[in-house]
C-alpha positions as CSV (number, residue, x, y, z in Angstrom):
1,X,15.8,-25.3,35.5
2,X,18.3,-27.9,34.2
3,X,21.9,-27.9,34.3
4,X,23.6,-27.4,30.8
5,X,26.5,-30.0,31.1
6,X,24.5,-33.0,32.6
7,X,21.1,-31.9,32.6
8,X,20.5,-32.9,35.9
9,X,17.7,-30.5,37.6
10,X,18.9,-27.5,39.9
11,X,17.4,-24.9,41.6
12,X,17.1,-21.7,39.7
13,X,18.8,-19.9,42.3
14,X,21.6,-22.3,42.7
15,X,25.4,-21.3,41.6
16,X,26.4,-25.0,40.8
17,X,25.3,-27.7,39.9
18,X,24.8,-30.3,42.5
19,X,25.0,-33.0,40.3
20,X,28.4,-32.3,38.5
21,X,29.5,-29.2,39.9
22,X,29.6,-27.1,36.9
23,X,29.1,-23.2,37.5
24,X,25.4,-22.0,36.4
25,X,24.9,-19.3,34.5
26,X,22.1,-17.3,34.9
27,X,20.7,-16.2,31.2
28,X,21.8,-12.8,30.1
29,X,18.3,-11.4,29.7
30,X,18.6,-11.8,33.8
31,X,21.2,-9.5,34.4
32,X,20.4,-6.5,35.7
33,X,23.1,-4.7,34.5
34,X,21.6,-5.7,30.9
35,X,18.3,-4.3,31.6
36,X,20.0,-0.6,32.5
37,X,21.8,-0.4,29.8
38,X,18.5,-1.1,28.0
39,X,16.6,1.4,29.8
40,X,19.7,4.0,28.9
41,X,19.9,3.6,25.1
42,X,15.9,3.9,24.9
43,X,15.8,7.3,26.8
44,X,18.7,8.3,24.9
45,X,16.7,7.6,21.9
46,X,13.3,8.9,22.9
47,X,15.6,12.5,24.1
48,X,17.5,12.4,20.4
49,X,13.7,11.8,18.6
50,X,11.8,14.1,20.2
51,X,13.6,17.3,20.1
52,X,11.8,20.4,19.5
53,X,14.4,21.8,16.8
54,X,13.0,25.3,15.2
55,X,15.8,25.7,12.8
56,X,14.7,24.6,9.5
57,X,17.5,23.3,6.8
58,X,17.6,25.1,3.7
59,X,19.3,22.6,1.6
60,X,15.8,20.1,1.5
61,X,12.6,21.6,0.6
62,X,9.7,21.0,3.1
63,X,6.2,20.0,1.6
64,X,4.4,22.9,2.4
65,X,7.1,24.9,0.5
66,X,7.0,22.6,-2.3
67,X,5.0,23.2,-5.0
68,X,3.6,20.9,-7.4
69,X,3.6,21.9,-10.7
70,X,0.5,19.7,-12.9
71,X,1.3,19.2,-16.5
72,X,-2.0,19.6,-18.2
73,X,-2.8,16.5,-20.6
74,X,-5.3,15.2,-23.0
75,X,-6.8,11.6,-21.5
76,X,-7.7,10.6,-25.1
77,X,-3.8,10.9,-25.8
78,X,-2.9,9.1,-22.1
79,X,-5.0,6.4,-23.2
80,X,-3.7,6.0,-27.0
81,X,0.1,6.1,-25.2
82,X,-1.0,2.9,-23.1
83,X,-2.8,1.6,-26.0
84,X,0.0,1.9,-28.3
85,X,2.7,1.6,-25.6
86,X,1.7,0.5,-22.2
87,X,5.8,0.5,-21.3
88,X,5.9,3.5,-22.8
89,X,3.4,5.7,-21.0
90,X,4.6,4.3,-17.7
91,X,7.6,5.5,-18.1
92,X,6.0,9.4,-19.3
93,X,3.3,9.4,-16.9
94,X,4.0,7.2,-13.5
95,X,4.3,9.1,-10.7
96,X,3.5,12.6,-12.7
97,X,1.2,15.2,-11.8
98,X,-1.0,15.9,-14.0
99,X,-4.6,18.1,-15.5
100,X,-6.8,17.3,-17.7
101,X,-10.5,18.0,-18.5
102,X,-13.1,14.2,-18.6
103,X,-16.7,13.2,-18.2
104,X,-17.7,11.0,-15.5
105,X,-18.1,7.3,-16.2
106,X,-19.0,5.6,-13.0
107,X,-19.4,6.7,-9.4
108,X,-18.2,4.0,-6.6
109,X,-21.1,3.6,-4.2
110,X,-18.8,4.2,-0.8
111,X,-17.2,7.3,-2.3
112,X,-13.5,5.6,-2.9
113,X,-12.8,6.8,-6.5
114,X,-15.1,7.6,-10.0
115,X,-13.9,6.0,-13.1
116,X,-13.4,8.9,-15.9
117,X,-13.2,9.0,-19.9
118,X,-12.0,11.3,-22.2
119,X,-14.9,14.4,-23.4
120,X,-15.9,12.7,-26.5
121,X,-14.9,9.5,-26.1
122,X,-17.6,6.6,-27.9
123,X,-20.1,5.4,-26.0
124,X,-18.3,1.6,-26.7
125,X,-15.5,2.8,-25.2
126,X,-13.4,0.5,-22.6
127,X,-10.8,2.2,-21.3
128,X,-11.6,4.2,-18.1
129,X,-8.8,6.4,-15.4
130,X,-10.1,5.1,-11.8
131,X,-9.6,8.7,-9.8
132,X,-9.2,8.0,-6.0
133,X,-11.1,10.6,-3.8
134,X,-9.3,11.8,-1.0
135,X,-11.1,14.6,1.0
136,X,-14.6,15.2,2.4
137,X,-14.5,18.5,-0.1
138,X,-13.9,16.4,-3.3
139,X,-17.1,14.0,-2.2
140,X,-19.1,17.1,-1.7
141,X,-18.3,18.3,-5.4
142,X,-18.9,14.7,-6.5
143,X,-21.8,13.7,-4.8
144,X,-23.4,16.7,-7.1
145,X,-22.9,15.3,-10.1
146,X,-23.8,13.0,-12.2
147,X,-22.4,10.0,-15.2
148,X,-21.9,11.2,-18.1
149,X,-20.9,15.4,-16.3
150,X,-17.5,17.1,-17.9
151,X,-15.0,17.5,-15.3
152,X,-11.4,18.9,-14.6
153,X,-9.2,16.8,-12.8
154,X,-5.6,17.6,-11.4
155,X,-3.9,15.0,-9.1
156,X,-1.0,12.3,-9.7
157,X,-0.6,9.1,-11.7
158,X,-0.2,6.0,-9.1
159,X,-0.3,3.0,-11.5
160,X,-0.5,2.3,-14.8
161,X,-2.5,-0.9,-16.4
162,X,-3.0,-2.0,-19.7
163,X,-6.4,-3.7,-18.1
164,X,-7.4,-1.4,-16.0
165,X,-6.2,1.8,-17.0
166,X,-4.7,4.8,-15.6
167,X,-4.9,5.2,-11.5
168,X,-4.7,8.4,-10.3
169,X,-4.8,10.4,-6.8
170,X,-7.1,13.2,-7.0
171,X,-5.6,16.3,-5.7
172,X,-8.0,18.6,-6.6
173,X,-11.4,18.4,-8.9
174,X,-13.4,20.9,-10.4
């Protein structure tokens, strides 16, 4: 180790420098004192963070309690509010739970998502809602079916895209 005034080597256990005389330090991520004050704060915040608390607060609503109320829609109309408005049907659908009845357009091979259309929509048709699967139950329904199958699909708009369409988390298919 060097010395911090003259630079001059010392001996990492030495007090002063032998070279100038100035008083060495040690670094304070040496001192032990540092260390148990360390140790301290975590267990005091390991203790605070893993209390077993049964009392449950009334003033915020826990999830299982929640419940999530889907407002049933028409994907022809989502997708003429985009068309029209892409702005627009952000702001009325992003983030919103919603239902609505489709046919199958595409399955994705590893069982991410299925892109969906509206019943009745033309066979040139371009504009597709990209449903993300999220359970072993919902691939099970899905795996059973086929393009081109009517389906009803409840679950929450993630993102909205005037390219790609409408994203949306499947809660529940049927």
């Amino acid at each position: 180790m060097n010395c911090k005034k003259c630079g001059q080597e010392v001996d990492k256990k030495a007090v002063v420098c032998t070279g100038c005389g100035c008083k060495i330090k040690k670094p304070i991520y040496k001192k032990w004192w540092l260390w148990a004050i360390v140790v301290i704060v975590i267990a005091i915040a390991g203790a605070g963070g893993s209390s077993d608390n049964n009392e449950t607060s009334t003033n915020t609503p826990s999830k299982e309690t929640e419940k999530i109320v889907y407002e049933v829609v028409d994907l022809q109309t989502m997708f003429d509010d985009m068309e029209s408005n892409a702005m627009k049907a952000e702001t009325k659908y992003q983030k919103k739970y919603v239902e609505f009845e489709c046919k199958i357009n595409n399955f994705d091979s590893d069982g991410s998502y299925i892109s969906v259309e509206p019943v009745g929509a033309s066979e040139w048709n371009f504009t597709t809602a990209m449903c993300y699967i999220k359970t072993d139950e919902q691939k099970e329904f899905l795996v059973e079916k086929n393009v081109g199958d009517s389906i009803t699909i409840k679950g929450r708009v993630k993102d909205i895209g005037e390219v790609l369409g409408y994203s949306i988390d499947i809660d529940e298919v049927y």
